[in-house]
PDB file of N, CA, C, O and CB in Angstrom:
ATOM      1  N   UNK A   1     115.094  74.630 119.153  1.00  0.00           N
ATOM      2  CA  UNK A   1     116.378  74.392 118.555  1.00  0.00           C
ATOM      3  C   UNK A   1     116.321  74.657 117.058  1.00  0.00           C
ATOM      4  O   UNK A   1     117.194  75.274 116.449  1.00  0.00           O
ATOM      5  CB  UNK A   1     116.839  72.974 118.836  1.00  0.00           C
ATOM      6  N   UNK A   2     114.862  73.972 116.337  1.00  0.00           N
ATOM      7  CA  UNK A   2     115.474  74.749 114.923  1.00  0.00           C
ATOM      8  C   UNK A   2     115.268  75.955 114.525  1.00  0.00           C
ATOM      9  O   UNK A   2     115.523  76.335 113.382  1.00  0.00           O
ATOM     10  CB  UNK A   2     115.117  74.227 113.811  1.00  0.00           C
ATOM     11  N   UNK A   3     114.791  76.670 115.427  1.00  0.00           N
ATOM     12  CA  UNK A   3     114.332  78.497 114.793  1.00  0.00           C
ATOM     13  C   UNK A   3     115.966  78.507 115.020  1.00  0.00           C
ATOM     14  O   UNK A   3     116.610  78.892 114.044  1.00  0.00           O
ATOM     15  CB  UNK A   3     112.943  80.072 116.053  1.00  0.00           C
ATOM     16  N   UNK A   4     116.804  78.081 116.344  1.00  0.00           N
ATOM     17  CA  UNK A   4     117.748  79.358 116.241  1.00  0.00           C
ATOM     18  C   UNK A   4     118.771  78.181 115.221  1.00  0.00           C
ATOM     19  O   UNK A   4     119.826  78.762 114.968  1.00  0.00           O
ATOM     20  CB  UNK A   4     118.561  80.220 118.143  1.00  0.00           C
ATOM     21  N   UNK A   5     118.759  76.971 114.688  1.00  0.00           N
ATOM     22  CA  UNK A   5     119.417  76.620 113.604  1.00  0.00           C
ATOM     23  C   UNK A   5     119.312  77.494 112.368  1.00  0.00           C
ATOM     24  O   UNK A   5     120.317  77.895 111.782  1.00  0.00           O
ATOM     25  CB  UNK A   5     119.042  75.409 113.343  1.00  0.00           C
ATOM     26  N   UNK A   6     117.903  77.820 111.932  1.00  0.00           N
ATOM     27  CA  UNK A   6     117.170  79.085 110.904  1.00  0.00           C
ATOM     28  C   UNK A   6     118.100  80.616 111.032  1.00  0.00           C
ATOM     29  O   UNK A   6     118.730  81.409 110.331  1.00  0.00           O
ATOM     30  CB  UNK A   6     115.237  79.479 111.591  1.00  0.00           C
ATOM     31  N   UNK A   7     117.757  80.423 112.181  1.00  0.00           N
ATOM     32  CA  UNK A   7     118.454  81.795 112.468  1.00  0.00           C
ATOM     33  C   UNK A   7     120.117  81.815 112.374  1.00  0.00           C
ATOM     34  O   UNK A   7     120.709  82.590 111.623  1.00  0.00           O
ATOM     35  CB  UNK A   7     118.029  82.247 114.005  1.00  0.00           C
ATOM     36  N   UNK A   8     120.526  81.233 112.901  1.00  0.00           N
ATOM     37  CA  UNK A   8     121.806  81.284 112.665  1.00  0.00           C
ATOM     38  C   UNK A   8     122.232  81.495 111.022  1.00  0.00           C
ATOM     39  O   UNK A   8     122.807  82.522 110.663  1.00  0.00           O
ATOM     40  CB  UNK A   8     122.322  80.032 113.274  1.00  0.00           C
ATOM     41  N   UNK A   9     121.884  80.416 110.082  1.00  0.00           N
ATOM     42  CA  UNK A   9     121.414  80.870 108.621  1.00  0.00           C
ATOM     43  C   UNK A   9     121.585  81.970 108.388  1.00  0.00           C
ATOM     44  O   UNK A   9     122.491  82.494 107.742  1.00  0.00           O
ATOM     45  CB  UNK A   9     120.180  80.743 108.264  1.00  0.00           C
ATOM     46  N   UNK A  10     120.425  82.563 109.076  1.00  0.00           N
ATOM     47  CA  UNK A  10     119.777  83.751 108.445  1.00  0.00           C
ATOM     48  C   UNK A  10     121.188  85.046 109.264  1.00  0.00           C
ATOM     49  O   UNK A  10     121.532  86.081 108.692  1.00  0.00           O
ATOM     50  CB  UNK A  10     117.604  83.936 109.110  1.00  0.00           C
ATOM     51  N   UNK A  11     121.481  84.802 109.985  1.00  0.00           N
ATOM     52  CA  UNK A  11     122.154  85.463 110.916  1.00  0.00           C
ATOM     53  C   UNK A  11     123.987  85.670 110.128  1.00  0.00           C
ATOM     54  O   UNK A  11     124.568  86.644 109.651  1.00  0.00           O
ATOM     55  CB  UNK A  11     121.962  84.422 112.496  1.00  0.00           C
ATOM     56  N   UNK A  12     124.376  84.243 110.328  1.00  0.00           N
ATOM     57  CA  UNK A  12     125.964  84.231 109.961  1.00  0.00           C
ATOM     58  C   UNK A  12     125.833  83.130 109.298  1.00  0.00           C
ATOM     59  O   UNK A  12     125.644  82.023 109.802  1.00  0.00           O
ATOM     60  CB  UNK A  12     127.167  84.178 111.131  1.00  0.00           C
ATOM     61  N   UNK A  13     125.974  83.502 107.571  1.00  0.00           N
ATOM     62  CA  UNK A  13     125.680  82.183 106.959  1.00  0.00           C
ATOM     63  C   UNK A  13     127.148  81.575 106.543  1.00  0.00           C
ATOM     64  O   UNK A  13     127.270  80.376 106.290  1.00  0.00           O
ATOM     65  CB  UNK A  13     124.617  82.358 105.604  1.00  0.00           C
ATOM     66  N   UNK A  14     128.419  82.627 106.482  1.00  0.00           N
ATOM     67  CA  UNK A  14     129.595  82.300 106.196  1.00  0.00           C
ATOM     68  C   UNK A  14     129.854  80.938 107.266  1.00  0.00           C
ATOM     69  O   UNK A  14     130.670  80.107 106.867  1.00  0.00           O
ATOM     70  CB  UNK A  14     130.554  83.628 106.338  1.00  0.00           C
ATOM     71  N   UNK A  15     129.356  80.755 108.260  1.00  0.00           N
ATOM     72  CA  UNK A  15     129.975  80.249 109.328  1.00  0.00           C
ATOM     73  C   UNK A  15     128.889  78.893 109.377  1.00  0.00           C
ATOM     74  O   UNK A  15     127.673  78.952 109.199  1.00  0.00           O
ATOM     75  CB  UNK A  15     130.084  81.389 110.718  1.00  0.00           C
ATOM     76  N   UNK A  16     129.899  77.371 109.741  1.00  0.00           N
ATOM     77  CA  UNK A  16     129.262  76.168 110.027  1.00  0.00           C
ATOM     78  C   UNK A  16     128.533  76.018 111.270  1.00  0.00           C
ATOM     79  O   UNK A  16     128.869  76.808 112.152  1.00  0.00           O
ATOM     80  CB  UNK A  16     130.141  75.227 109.973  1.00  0.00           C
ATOM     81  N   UNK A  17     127.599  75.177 111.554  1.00  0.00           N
ATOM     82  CA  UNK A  17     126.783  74.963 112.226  1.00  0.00           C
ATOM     83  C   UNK A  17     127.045  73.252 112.964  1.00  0.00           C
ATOM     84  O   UNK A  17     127.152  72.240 112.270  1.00  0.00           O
ATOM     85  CB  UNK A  17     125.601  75.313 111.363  1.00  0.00           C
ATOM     86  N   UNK A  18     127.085  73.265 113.926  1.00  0.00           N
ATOM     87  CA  UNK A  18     126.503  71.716 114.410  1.00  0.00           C
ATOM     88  C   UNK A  18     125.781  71.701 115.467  1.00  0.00           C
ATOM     89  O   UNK A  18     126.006  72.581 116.299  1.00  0.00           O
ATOM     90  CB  UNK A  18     127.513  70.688 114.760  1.00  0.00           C
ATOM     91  N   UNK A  19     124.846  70.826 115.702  1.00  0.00           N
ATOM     92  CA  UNK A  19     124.419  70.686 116.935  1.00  0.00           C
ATOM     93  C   UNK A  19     124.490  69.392 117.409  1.00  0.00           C
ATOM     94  O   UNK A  19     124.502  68.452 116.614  1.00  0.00           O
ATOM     95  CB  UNK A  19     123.247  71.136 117.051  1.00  0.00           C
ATOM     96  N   UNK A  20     124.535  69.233 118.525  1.00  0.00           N
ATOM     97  CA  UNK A  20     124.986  68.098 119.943  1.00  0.00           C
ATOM     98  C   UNK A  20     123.481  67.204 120.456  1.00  0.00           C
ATOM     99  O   UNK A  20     122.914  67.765 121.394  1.00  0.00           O
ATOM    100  CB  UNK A  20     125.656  69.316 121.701  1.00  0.00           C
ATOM    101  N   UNK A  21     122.987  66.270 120.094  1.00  0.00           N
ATOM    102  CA  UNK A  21     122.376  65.833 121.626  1.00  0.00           C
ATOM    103  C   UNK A  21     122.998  64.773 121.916  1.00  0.00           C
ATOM    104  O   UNK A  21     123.924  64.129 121.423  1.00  0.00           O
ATOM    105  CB  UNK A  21     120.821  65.498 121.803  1.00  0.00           C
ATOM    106  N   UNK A  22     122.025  64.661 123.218  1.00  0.00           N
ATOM    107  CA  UNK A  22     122.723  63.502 124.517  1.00  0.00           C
ATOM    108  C   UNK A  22     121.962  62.368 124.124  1.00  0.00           C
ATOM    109  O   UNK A  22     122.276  61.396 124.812  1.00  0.00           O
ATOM    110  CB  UNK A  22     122.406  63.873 126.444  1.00  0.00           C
ATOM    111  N   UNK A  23     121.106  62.121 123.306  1.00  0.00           N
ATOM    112  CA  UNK A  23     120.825  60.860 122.888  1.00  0.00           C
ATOM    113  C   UNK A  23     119.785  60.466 121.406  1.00  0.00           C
ATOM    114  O   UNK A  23     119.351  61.317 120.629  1.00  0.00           O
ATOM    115  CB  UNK A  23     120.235  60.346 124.151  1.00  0.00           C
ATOM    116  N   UNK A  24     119.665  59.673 121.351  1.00  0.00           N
ATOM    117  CA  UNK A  24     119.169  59.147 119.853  1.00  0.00           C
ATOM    118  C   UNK A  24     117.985  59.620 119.442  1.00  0.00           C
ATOM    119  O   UNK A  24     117.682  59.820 118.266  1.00  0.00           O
ATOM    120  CB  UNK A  24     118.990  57.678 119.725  1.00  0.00           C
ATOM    121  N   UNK A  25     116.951  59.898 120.872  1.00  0.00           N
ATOM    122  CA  UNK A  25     115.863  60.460 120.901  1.00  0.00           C
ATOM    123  C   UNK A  25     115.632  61.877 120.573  1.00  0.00           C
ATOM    124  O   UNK A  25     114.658  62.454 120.090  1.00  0.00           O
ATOM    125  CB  UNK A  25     115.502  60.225 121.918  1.00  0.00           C
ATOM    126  N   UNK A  26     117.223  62.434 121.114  1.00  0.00           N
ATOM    127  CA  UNK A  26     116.897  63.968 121.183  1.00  0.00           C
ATOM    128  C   UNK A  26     117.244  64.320 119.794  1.00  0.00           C
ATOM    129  O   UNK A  26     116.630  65.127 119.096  1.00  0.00           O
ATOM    130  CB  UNK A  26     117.779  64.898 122.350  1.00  0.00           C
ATOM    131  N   UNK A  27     118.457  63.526 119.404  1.00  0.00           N
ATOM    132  CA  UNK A  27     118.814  63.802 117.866  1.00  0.00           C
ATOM    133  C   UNK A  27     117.916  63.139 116.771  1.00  0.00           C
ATOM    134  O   UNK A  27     118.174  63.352 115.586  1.00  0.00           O
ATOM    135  CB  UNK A  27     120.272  63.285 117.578  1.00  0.00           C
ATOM    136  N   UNK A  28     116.990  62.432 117.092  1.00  0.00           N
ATOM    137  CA  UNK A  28     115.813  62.067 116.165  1.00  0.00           C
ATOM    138  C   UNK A  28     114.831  63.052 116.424  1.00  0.00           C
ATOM    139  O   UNK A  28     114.024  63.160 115.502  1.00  0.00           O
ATOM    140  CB  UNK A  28     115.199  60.617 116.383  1.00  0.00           C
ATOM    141  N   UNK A  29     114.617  63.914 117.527  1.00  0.00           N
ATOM    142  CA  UNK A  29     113.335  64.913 117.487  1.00  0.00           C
ATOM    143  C   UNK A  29     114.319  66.539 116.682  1.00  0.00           C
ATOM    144  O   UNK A  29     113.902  67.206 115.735  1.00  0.00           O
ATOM    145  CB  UNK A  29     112.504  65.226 119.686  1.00  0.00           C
ATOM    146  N   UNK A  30     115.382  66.724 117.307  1.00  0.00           N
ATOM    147  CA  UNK A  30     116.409  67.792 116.364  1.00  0.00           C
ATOM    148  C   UNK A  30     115.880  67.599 115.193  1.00  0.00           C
ATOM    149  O   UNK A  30     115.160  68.498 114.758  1.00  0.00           O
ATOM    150  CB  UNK A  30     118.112  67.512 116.247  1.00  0.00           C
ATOM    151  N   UNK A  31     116.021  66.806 114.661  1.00  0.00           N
ATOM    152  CA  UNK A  31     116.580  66.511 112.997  1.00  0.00           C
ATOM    153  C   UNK A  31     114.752  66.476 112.409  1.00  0.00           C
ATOM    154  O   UNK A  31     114.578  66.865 111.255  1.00  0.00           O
ATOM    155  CB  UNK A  31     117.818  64.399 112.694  1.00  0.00           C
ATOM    156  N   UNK A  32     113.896  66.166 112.958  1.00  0.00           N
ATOM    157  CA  UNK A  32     112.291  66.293 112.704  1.00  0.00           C
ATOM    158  C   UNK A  32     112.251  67.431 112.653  1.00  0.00           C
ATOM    159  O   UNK A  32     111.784  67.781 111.569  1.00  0.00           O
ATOM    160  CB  UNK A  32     111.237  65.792 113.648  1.00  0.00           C
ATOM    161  N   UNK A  33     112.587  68.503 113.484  1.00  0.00           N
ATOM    162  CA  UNK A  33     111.970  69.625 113.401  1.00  0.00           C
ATOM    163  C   UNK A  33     112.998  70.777 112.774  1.00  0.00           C
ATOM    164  O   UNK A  33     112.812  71.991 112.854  1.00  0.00           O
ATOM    165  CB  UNK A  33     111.418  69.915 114.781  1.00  0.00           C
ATOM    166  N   UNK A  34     113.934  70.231 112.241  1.00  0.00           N
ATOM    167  CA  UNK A  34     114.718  71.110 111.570  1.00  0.00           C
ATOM    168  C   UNK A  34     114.248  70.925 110.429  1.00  0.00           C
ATOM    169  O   UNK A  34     113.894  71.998 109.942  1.00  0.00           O
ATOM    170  CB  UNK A  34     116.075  71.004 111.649  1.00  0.00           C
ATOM    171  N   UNK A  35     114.006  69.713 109.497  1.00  0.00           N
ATOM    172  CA  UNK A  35     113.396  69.318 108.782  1.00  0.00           C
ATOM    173  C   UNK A  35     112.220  70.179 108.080  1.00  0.00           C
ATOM    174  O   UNK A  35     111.982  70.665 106.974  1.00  0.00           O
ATOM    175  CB  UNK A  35     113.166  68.388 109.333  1.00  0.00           C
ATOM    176  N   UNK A  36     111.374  70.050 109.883  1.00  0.00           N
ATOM    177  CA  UNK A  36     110.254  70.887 109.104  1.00  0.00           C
ATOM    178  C   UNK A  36     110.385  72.209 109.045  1.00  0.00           C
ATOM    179  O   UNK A  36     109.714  72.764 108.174  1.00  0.00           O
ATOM    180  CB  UNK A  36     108.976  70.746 109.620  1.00  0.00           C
ATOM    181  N   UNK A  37     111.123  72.936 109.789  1.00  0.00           N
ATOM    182  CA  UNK A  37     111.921  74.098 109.343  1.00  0.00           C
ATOM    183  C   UNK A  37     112.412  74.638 108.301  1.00  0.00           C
ATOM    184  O   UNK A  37     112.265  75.845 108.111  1.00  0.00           O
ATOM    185  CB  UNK A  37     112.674  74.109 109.734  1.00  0.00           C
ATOM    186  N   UNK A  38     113.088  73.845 107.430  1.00  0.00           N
ATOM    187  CA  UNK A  38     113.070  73.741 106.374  1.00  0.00           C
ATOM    188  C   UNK A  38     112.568  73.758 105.417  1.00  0.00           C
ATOM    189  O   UNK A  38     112.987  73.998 104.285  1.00  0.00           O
ATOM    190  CB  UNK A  38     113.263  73.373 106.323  1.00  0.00           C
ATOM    191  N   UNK A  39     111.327  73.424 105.901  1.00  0.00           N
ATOM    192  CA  UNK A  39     110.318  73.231 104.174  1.00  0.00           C
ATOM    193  C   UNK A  39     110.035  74.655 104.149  1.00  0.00           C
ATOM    194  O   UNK A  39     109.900  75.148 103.029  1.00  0.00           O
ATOM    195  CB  UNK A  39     108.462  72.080 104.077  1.00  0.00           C
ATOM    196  N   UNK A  40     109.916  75.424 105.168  1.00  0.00           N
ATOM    197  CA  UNK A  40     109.385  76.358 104.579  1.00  0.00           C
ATOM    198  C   UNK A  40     110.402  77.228 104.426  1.00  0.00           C
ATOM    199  O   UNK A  40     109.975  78.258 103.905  1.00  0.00           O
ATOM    200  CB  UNK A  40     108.317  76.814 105.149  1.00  0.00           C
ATOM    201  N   UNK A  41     112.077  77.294 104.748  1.00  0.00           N
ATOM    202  CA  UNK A  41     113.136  78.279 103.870  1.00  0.00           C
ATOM    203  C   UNK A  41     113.669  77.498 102.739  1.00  0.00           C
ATOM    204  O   UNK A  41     114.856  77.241 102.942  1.00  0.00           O
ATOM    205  CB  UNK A  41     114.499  78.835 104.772  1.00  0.00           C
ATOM    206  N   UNK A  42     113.330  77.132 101.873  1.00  0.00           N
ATOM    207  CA  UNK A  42     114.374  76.235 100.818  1.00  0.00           C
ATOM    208  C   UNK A  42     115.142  76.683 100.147  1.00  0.00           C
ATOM    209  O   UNK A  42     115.731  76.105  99.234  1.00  0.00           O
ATOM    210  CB  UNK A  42     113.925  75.547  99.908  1.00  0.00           C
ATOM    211  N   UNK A  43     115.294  78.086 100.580  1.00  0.00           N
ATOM    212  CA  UNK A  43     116.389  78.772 100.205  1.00  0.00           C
ATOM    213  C   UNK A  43     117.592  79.076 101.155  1.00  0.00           C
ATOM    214  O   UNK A  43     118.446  79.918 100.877  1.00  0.00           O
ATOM    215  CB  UNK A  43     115.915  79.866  99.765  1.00  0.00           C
ATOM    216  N   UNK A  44     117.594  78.353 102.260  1.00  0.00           N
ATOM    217  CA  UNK A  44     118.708  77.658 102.799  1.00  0.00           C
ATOM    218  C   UNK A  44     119.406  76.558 102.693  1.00  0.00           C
ATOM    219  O   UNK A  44     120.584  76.238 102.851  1.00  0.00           O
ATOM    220  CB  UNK A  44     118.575  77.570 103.594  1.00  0.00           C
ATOM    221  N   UNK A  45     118.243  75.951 102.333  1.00  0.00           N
ATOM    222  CA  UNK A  45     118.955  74.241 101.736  1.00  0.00           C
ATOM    223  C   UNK A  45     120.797  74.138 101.428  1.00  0.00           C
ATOM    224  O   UNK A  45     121.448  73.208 101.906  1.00  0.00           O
ATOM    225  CB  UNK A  45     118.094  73.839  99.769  1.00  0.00           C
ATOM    226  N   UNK A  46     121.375  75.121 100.665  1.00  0.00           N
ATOM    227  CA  UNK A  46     122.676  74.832 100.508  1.00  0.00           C
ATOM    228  C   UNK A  46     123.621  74.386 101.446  1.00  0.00           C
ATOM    229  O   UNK A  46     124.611  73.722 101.137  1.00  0.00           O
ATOM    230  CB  UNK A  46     123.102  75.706 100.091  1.00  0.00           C
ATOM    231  N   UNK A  47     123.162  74.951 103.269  1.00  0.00           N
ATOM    232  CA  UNK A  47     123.717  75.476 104.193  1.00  0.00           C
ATOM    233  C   UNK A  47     123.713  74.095 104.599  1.00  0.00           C
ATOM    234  O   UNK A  47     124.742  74.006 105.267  1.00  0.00           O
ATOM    235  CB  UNK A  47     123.167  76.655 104.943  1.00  0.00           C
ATOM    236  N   UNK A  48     123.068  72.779 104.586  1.00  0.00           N
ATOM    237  CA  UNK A  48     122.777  71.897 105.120  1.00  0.00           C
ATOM    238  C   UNK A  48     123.054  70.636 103.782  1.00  0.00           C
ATOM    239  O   UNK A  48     122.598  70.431 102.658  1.00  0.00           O
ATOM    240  CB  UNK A  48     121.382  72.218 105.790  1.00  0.00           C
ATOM    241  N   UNK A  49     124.456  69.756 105.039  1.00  0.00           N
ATOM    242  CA  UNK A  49     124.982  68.669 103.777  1.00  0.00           C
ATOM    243  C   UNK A  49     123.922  67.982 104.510  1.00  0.00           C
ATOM    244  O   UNK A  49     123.276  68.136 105.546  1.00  0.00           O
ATOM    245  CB  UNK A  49     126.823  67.867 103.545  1.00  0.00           C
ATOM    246  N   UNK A  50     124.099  66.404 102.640  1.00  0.00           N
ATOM    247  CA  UNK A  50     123.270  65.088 102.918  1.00  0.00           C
ATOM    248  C   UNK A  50     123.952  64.121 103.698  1.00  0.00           C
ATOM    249  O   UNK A  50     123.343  63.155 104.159  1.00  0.00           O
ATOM    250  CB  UNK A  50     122.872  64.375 101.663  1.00  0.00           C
ATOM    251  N   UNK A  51     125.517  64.349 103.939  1.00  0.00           N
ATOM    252  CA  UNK A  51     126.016  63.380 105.010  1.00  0.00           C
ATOM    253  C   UNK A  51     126.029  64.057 106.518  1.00  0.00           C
ATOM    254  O   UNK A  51     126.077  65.236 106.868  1.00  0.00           O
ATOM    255  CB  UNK A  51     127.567  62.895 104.599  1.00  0.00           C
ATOM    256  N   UNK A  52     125.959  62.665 107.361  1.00  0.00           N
ATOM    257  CA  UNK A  52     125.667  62.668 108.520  1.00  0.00           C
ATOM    258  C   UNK A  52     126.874  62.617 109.390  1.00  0.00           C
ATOM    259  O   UNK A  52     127.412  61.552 109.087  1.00  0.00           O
ATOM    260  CB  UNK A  52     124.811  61.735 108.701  1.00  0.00           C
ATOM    261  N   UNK A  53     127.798  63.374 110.585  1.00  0.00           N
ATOM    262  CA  UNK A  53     128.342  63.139 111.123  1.00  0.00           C
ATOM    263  C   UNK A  53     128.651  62.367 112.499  1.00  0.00           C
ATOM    264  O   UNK A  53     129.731  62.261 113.081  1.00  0.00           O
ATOM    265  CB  UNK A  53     128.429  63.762 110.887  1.00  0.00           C
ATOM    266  N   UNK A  54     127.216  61.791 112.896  1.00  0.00           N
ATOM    267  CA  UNK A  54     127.145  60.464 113.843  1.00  0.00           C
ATOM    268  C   UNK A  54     126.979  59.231 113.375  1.00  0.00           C
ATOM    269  O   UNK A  54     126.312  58.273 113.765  1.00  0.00           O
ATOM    270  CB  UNK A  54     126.151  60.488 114.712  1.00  0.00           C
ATOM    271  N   UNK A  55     127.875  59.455 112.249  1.00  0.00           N
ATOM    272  CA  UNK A  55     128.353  57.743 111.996  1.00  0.00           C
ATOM    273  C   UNK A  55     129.606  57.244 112.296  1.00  0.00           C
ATOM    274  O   UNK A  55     129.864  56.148 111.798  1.00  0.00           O
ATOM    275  CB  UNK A  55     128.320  57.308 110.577  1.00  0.00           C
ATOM    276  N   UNK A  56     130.573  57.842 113.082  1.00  0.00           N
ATOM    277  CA  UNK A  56     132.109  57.922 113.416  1.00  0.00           C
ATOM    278  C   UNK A  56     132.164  57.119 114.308  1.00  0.00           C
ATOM    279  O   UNK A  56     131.311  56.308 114.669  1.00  0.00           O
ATOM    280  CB  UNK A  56     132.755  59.189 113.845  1.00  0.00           C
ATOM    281  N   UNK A  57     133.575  57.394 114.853  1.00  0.00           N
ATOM    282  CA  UNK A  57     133.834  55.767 115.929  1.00  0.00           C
ATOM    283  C   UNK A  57     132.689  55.977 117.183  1.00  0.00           C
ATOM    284  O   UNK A  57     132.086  57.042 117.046  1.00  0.00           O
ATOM    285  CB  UNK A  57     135.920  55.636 116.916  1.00  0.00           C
ATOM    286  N   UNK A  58     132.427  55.488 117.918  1.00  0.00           N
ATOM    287  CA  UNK A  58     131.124  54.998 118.641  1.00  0.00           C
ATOM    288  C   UNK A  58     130.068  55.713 118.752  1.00  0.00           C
ATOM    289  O   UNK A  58     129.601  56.189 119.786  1.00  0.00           O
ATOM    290  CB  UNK A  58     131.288  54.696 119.837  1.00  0.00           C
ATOM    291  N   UNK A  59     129.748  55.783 117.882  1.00  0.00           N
ATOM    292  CA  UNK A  59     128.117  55.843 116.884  1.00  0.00           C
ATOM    293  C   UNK A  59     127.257  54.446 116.502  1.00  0.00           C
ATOM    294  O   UNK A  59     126.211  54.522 115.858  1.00  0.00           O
ATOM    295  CB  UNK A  59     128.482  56.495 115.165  1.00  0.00           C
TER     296      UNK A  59
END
């Protein structure tokens, strides 16, 4: 999941991104490995806000 988050980036950067999981686990291992994905483009960093959108009504 995070190469093709990277990729997408790298791919269509005009355009937003979200991704979905089905539970707390899957969106705590997402968000690890996008993370570490990250360290090594930090020249994507812009593409990616510091707020979180699973804090909304039943979250």
């Amino acid at each position: 999941m995070a190469q093709r988050v990277i990729h997408h980036f790298d791919t269509c950067p005009q355009r937003t991104l979200g991704v979905v999981a089905l539970s707390t686990a899957q969106a705590e291992a997402i968000e690890e490995a996008v993370q570490k994905a990250r360290a090594a483009r930090p020249d994507l960093d812009h593409h990616f806000t510091e707020g979180r959108h699973d804090e909304g009504p039943g979250a």
